[in-house]
C-alpha positions in Angstrom: 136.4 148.3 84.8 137.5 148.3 81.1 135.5 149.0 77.9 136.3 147.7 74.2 136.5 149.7 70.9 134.3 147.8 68.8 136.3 144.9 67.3 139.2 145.1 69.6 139.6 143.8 73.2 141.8 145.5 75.7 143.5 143.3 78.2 142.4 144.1 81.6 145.9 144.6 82.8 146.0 147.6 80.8 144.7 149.8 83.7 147.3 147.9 86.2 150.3 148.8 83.4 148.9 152.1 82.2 149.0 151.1 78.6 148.0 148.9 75.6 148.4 148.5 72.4 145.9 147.9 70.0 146.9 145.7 66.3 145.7 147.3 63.0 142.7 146.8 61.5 139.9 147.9 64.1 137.0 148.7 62.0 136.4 151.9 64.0 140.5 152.9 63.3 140.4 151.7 59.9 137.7 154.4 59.1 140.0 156.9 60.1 142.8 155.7 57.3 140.6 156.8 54.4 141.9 160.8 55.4 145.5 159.5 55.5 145.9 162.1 52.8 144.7 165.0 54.7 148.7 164.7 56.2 150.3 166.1 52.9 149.3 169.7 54.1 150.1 169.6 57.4 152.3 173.2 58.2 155.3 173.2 59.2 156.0 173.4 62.9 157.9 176.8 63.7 158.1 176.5 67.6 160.7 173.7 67.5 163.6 174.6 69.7 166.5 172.3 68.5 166.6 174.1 65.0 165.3 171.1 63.0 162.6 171.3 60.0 161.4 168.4 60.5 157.9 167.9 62.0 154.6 169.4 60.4 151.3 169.1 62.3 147.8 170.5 63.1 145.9 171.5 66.0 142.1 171.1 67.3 140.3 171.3 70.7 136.8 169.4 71.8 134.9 168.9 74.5 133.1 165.6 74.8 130.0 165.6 77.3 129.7 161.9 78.2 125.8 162.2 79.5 124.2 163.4 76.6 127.5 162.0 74.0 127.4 165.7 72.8 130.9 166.8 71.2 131.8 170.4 70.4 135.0 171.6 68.7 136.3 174.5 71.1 137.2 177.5 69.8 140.7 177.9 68.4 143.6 178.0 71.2 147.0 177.6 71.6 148.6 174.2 72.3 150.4 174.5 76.0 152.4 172.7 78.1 153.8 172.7 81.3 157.7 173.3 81.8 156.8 170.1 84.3 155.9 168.0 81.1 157.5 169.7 78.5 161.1 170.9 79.4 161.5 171.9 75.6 158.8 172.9 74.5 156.9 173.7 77.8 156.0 177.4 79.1 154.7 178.7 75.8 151.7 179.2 73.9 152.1 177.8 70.6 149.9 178.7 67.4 149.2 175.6 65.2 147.0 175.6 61.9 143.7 174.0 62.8 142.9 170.2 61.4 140.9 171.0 58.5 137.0 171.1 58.8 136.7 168.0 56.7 138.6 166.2 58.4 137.5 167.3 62.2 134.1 167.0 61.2 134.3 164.1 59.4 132.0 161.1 61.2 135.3 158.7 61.0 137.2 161.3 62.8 134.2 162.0 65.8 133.4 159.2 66.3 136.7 157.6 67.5 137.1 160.5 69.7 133.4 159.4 71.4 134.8 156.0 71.8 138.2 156.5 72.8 136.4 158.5 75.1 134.1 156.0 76.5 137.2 153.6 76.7 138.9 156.0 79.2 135.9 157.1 81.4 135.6 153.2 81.9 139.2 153.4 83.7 138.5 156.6 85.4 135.1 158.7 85.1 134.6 161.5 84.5 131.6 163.8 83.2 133.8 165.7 80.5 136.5 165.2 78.6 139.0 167.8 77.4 140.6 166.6 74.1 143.4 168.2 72.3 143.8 166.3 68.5 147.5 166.6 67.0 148.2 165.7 63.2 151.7 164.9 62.8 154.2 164.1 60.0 158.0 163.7 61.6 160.0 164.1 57.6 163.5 162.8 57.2 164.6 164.9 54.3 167.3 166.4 56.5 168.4 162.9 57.1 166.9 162.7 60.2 163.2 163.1 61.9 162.8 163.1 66.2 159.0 162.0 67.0 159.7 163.2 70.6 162.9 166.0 70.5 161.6 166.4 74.4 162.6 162.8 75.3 161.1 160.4 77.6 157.8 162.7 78.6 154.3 163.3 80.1 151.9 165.1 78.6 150.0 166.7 81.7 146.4 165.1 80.7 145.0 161.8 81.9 145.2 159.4 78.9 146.9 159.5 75.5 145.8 157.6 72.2 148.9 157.5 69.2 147.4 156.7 65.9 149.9 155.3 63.7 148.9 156.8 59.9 151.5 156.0 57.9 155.2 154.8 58.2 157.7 154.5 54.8 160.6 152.0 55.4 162.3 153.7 58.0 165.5 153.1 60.4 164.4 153.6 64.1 161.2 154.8 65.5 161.2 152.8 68.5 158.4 153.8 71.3 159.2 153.0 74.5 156.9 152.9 77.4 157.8 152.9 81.0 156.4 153.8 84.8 156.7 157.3 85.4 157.7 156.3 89.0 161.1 155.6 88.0 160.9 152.0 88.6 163.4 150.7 85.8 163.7 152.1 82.1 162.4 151.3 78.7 166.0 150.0 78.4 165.7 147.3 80.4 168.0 148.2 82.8 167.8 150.3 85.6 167.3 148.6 88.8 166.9 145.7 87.1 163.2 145.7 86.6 163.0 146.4 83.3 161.3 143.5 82.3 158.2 144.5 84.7 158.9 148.3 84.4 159.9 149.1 80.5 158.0 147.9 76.8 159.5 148.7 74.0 158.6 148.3 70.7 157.9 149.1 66.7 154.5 150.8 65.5 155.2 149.5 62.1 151.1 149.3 59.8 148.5 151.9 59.3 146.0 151.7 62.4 148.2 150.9 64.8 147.4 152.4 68.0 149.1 152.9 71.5 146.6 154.0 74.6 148.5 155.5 77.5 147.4 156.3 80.9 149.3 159.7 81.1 149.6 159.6 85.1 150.9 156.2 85.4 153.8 156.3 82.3 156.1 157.6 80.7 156.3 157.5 76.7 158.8 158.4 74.0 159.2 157.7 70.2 163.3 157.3 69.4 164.5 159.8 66.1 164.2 158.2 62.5 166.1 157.9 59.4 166.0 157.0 56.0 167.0 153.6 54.8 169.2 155.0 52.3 170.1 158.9 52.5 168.7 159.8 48.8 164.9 157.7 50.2 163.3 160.1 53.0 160.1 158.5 54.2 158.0 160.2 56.7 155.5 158.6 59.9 152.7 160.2 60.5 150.5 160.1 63.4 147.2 160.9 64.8 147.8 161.9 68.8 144.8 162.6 70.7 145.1 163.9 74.5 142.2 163.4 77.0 142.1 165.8 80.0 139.1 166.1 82.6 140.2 169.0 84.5 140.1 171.3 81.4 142.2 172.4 78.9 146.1 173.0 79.7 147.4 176.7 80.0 149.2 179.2 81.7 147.1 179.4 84.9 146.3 175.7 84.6 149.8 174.2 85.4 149.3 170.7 86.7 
């Protein structure tokens, strides 16, 4: 069973590949791109583990109650990840800056996470959802920006929407999407397969979006660079996570 985000149609064989990729311009994304600005005071990210300075973000928590479409923003928590997801970064609580309350309250902003929402329970039910909202901006000041320093990852929930925000002209910032069975790489190669088992490919305009099913693949976003060193340019993203067996933390581990 699949359901549609109003002005967007998702190929069936999304649930059989365990992602899809939506073009810009779906009226209920769009509404989103109107807070774009909201990403020039995103806090740097302290917890990064490979020394760099280069990704800021912000952190929220819902919980969406599909009977009565209720959704609550959840007391402030820390972000955390399984060592089994997360061999970087996994293991630790990690204290971001709450999304702003315009923002996370903003009718643009709820309402995609209702629909995204609805969109997932249609693939797999479930009474509840568990959502975890990231605002990120990956800067390439230092000449260079990783989207995903972990690599090729899970994120230990059951689906995954990427918002693409904004992107300056850039070198690099390839996603690649592939089974997290193994079955080939995002590379093509492997054993072969790649053509079946690996996508990759080049979020490039504002609305952009990639929806993953978190149990079936694997995702990652390759580093980025300026097109000339003195340029910079930054991508920034909107990454919501969708869990039903509640929120991730130390004694949830799976």
């Amino acid at each position: 069973m699949t359901a549609d985000l109003p002005g967007a149609s998702l190929p069936p064989s999304w649930l059989a590949e365990g992602h899809a990729r939506l073009p810009a311009g779906v009226p209920a994304i769009e509404a989103l791109l109107v807070h774009a600005g909201t990403w020039n005071d995103l806090p740097p990210d302290r917890y990064l583990r490979d020394g760099g300075r280069y990704r800021y973000r912000r952190h929220a928590c819902f919980v969406h109650e599909r009977g009565g479409g209720a959704l609550v923003l959840a007391p402030r928590r820390a972000h955390w990840q399984s060592t089994l997801y997360n061999a970087l970064h996994g293991g630790m609580e990690r204290w971001f800056e709450p999304i702003e309350p315009g923002f996370a309250g903003s009718e643009a902003f709820t309402g995609l996470l209702r629909r995204f929402g609805e969109v997932f329970a249609a693939a797999r039910p479930a009474p509840r959802w568990y959502i975890e909202a990231h605002q990120f901006r990956i800067d390439t000041a230092d000449g260079i920006g990783r989207p995903t320093p972990e690599g090729a990852h899970r994120d230990g929930v059951d689906f995954v929407a990427i918002v693409l925000v904004r992107r300056d002209p850039l070198r690099g910032g390839e996603t690649r999407v592939f089974p997290a069975d193994g079955d080939g790489d995002a590379e093509g190669g492997g054993d072969g397969a790649g053509a079946r088992a690996g996508r990759r490919f080049t979020m490039q305009q504002p609305g952009e979006t990639l929806l993953l099913d978190d149990t079936r693949v694997i995702h990652e976003t390759t580093p980025i660079q300026p097109l000339a060193p003195a340029s910079g340019g930054v991508r920034d993203t909107l990454v919501l996570t969708y869990r039903a067996g509640g929120f991730q933390g130390p004694a949830v581990a799976g």
